[in-house]
C-alpha positions as CSV (number, residue, x, y, z in Angstrom):
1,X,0.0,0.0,0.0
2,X,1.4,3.2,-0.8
3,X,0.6,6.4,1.0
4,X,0.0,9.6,-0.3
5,X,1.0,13.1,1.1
6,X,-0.7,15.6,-0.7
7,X,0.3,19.1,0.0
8,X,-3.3,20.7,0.2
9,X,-4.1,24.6,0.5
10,X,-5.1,24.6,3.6
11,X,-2.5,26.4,5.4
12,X,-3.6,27.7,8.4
13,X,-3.1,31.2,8.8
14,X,-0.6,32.8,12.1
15,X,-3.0,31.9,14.3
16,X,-1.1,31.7,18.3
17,X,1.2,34.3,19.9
18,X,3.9,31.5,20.9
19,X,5.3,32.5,24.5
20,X,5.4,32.1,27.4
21,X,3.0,33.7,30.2
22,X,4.2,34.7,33.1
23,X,1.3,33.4,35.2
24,X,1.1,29.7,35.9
25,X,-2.4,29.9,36.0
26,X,-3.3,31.8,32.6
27,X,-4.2,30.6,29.9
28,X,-4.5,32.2,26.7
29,X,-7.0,30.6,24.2
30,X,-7.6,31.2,20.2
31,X,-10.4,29.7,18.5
32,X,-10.3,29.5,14.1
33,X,-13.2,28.7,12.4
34,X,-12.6,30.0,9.1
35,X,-13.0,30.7,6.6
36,X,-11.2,27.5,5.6
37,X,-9.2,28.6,2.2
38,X,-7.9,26.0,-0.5
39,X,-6.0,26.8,-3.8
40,X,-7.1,23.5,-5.5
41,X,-11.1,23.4,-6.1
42,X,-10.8,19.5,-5.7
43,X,-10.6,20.5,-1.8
44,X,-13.6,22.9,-1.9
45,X,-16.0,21.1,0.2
46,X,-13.2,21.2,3.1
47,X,-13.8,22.9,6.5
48,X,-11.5,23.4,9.1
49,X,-11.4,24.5,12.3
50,X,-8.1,25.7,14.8
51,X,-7.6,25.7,18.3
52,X,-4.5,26.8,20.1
53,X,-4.0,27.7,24.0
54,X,-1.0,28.8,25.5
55,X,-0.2,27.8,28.8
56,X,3.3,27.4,30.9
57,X,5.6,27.8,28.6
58,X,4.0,25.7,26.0
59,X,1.7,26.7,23.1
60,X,-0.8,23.7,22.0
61,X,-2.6,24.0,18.6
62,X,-5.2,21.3,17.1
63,X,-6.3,21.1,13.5
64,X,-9.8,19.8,13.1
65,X,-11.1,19.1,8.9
66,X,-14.3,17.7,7.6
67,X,-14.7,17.1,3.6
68,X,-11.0,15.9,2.5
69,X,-10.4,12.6,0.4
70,X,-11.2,8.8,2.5
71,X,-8.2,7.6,4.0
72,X,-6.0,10.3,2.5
73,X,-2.8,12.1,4.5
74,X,-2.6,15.4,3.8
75,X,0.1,18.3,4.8
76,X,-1.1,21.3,6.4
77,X,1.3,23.9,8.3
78,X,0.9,27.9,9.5
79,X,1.5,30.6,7.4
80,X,2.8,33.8,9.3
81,X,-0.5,36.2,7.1
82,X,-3.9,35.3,6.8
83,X,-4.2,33.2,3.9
84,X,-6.2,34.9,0.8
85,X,-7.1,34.1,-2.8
86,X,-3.8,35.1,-3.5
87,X,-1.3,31.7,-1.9
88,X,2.0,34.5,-1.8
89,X,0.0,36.7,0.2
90,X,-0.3,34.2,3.4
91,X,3.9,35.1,3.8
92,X,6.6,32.6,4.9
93,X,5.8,29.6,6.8
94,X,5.6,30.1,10.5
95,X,9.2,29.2,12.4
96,X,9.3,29.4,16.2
97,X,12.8,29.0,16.1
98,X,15.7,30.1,13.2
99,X,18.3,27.1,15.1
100,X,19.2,25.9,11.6
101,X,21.0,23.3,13.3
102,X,17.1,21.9,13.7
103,X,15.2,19.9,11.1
104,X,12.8,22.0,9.4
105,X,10.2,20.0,10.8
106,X,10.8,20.9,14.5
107,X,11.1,24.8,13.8
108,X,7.8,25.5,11.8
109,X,4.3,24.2,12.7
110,X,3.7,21.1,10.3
111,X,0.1,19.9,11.1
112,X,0.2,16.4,8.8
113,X,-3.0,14.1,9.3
114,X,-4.3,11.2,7.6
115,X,-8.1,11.1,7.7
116,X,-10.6,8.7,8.3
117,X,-13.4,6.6,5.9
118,X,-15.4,9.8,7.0
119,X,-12.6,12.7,5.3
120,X,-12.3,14.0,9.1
121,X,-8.9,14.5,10.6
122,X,-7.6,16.3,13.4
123,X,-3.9,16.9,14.6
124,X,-2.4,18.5,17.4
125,X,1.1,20.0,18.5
126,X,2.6,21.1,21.4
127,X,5.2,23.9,20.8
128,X,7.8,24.9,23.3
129,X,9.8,28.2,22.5
């Protein structure tokens, strides 16, 4: 069986403020629901939906999508503008660190998923700056 990883358009736009508070007991929540863009129309009926709290030290962020391909794994990863009709517009790809000495992977916010017989899949990461 071969797997697929199809780069879709649905980059999530800069969506958490990754540091740390200086309260233990605060906690700073963002909720995304859209709208969800795509640059392919074979991805039109996808919705998406993005979560992130930041809490000691640590910035979480879940992806939730509905109407993708069955059984499909797809990329997704933040952009540092809102993403737009226009792909160049959404800017670089968010890094929360500029070690180069790191995989590329560890610096910027990769949110890969595979979905289920249903085209739902979520994915979550936990950053620490």
């Amino acid at each position: 069986m071969t797997t697929r990883l199809t780069r879709v358009g649905i980059a999530v736009a800069a969506l958490a403020t990754v540091s740390a508070l200086p309260a233990a007991a605060s906690m700073l929540v963002n909720h995304g629901r859209g709208p969800t863009i795509v640059h392919d129309s074979a991805y039109s009926d996808s919705r998406t939906q993005v979560h992130s709290w930041t809490r000691d030290g640590q910035t979480q962020v879940r992806l939730m999508v509905t109407g993708l391909p069955a059984n499909r794994t797809v990329g997704a990863h933040v952009h540092t503008a809102p993403c737009g009709t226009d792909p160049l517009a959404s800017g670089g790809h968010y890094q929360h660190s500029t070690d180069a000495s790191q995989p590329l992977a560890d610096r910027e916010l990769w949110l890969d998923l595979t979905t289920d017989a249903e085209g739902r899949g979520t994915r979550g990461r936990v950053i620490t700056p």
